[in-house]
C-alpha positions in Angstrom: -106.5 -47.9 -171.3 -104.7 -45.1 -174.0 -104.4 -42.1 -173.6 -107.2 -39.7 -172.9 -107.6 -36.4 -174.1 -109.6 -35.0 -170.9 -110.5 -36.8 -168.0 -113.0 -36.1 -165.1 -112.8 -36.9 -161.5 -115.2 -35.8 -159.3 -114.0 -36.1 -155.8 -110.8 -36.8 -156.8 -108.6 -34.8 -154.4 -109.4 -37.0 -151.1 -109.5 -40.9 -151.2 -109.5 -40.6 -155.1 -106.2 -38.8 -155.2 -103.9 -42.0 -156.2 -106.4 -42.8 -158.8 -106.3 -38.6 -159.8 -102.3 -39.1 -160.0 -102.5 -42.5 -162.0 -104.9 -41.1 -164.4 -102.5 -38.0 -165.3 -99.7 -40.4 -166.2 -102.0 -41.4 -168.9 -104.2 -38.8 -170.0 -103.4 -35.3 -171.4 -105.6 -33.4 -168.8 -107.3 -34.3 -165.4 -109.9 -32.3 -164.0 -110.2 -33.0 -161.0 -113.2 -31.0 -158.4 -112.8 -31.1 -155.1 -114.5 -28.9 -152.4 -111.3 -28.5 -150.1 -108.9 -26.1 -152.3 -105.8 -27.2 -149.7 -106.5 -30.8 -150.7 -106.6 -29.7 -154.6 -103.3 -27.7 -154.0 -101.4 -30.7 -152.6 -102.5 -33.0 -155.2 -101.7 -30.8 -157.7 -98.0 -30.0 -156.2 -97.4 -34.1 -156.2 -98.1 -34.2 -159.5 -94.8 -34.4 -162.1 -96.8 -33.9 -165.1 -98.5 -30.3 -164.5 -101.5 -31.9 -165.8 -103.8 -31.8 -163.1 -106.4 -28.6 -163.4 -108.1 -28.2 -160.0 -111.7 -27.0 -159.5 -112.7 -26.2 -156.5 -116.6 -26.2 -156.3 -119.5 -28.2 -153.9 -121.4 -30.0 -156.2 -124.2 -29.4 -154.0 -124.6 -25.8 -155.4 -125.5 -27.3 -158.8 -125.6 -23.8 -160.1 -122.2 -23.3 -159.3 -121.0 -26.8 -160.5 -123.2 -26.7 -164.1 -120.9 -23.2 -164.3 -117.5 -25.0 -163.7 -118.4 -28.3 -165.5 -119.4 -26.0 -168.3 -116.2 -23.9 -168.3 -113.9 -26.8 -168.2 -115.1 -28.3 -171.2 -115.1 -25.0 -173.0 -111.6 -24.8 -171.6 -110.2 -28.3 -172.6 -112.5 -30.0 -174.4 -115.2 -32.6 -173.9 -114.5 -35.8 -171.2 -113.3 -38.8 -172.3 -113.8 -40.7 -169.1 -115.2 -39.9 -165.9 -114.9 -41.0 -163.0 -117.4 -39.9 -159.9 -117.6 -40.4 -156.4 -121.5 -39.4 -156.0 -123.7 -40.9 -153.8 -126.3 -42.5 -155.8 -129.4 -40.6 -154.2 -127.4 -37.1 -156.3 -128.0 -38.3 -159.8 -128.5 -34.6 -160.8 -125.0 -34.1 -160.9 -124.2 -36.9 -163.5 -127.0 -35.6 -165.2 -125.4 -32.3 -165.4 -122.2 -33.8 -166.5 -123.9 -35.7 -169.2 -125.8 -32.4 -170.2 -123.0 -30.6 -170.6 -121.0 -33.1 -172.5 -123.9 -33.8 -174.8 -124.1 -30.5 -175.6 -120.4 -30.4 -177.3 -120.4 -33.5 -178.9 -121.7 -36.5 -179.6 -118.4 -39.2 -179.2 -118.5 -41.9 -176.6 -117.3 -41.4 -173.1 -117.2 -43.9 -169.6 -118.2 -43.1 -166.9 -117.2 -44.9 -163.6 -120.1 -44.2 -160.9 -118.0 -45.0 -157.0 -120.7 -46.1 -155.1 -121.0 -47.0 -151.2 -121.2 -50.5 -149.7 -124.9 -50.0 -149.2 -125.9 -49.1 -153.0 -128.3 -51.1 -154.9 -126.4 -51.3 -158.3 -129.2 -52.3 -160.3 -131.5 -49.9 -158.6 -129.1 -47.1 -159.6 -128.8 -48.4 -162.6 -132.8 -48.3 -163.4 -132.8 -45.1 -162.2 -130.0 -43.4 -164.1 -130.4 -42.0 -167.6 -127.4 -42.8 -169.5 -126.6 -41.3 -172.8 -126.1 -43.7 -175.7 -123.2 -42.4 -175.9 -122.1 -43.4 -172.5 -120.2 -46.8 -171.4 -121.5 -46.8 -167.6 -119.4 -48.9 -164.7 -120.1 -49.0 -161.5 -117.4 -49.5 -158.7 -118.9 -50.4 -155.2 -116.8 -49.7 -152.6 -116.8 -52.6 -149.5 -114.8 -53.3 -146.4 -112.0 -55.7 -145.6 -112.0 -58.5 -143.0 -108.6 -59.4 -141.5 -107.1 -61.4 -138.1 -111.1 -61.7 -137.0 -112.1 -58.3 -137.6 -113.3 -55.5 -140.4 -112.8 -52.7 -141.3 -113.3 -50.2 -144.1 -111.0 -49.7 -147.0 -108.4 -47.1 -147.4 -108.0 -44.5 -149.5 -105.0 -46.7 -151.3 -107.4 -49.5 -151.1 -109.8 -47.4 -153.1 -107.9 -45.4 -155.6 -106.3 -49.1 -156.5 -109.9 -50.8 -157.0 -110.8 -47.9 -159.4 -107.1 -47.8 -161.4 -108.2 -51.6 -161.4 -111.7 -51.2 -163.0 -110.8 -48.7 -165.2 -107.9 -51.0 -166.6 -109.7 -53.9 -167.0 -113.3 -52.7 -168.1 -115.7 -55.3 -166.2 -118.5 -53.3 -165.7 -119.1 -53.9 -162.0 -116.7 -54.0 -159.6 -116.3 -54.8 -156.0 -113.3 -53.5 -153.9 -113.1 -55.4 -150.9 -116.3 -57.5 -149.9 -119.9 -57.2 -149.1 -119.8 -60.8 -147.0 -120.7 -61.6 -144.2 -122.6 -58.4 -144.1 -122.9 -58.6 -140.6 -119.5 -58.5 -140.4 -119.6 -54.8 -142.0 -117.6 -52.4 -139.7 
């Protein structure tokens, strides 16, 4: 992966947090925004590198969240790699991250979009605009089947898928399964 100067994760504090943690060991700064500032706290206090710079904003007030995207980049520089658990109906919010990033500079960045079992990845795809300057990967997020039943990942489950796409680079990836369908939980 190498290092990164600044990385983004945006709902990183919650079933992201493991990814939040594995991305410090190998970045020089993690953003990380989360709307529960208890949750930012203890992700924050587990991490052994001091690297970890909580934000605590809704990205539903995109006022709010242009201000602290914004600020953070003034702060520590433009994102190397993002990585954003949005639903895909709120591209405004990617939009604003890629504003503000294209604002400051014009170097390439990923971005990993975490997406729900029910996404339509091409659809998402069509509908996003994505800088040139912008490797895009989408992770969809599925259930797991085991002893004759499902059920839905956990938050190990999915930190590991994304530490998994982020490390190997495929540009879609599915953690867990989609099949049977019917068989969702």
């Amino acid at each position: 992966m190498g290092v990164k100067r600044h990385v983004l994760v945006i709902g990183g504090s919650g079933m992201l947090a493991k990814a939040s943690l594995w991305l410090a060991e190998h970045s020089d700064k993690v953003s990380v925004i989360g709307r529960n500032r208890d949750k930012l706290n203890r992700l924050v206090e587990k991490n052994p590198h001091k690297n970890i710079i909580p934000i605590t904003v809704n990205y539903y007030d995109l006022t709010t969240f242009r201000h602290e995207i914004s600020q953070s980049i003034d702060l520590h520089g433009p994102y190397d790699l993002v990585v954003a658990w949005v639903h895909s109906q709120e591209k405004e919010i990617l939009d604003i991250v890629s504003d503000e990033i294209l604002k400051r500079t014009d170097q390439c960045w990923r971005l990993y979009h975490v997406l729900g079992s029910s996404s339509n990845l091409e659809e998402i795809l069509r509908e996003l605009d994505v800088p040139e300057n912008c490797d895009y990967y989408q992770v969809q997020l599925g259930f797991v089947i085991e002893h004759d039943r499902s059920r839905w990942l956990t938050h190990e489950e999915i930190s590991d898928g994304v530490i998994h796409a982020i490390r190997t680079g495929v540009r879609k990836h599915l953690v867990g399964t989609l099949t049977p369908w019917h068989r969702r939980p």
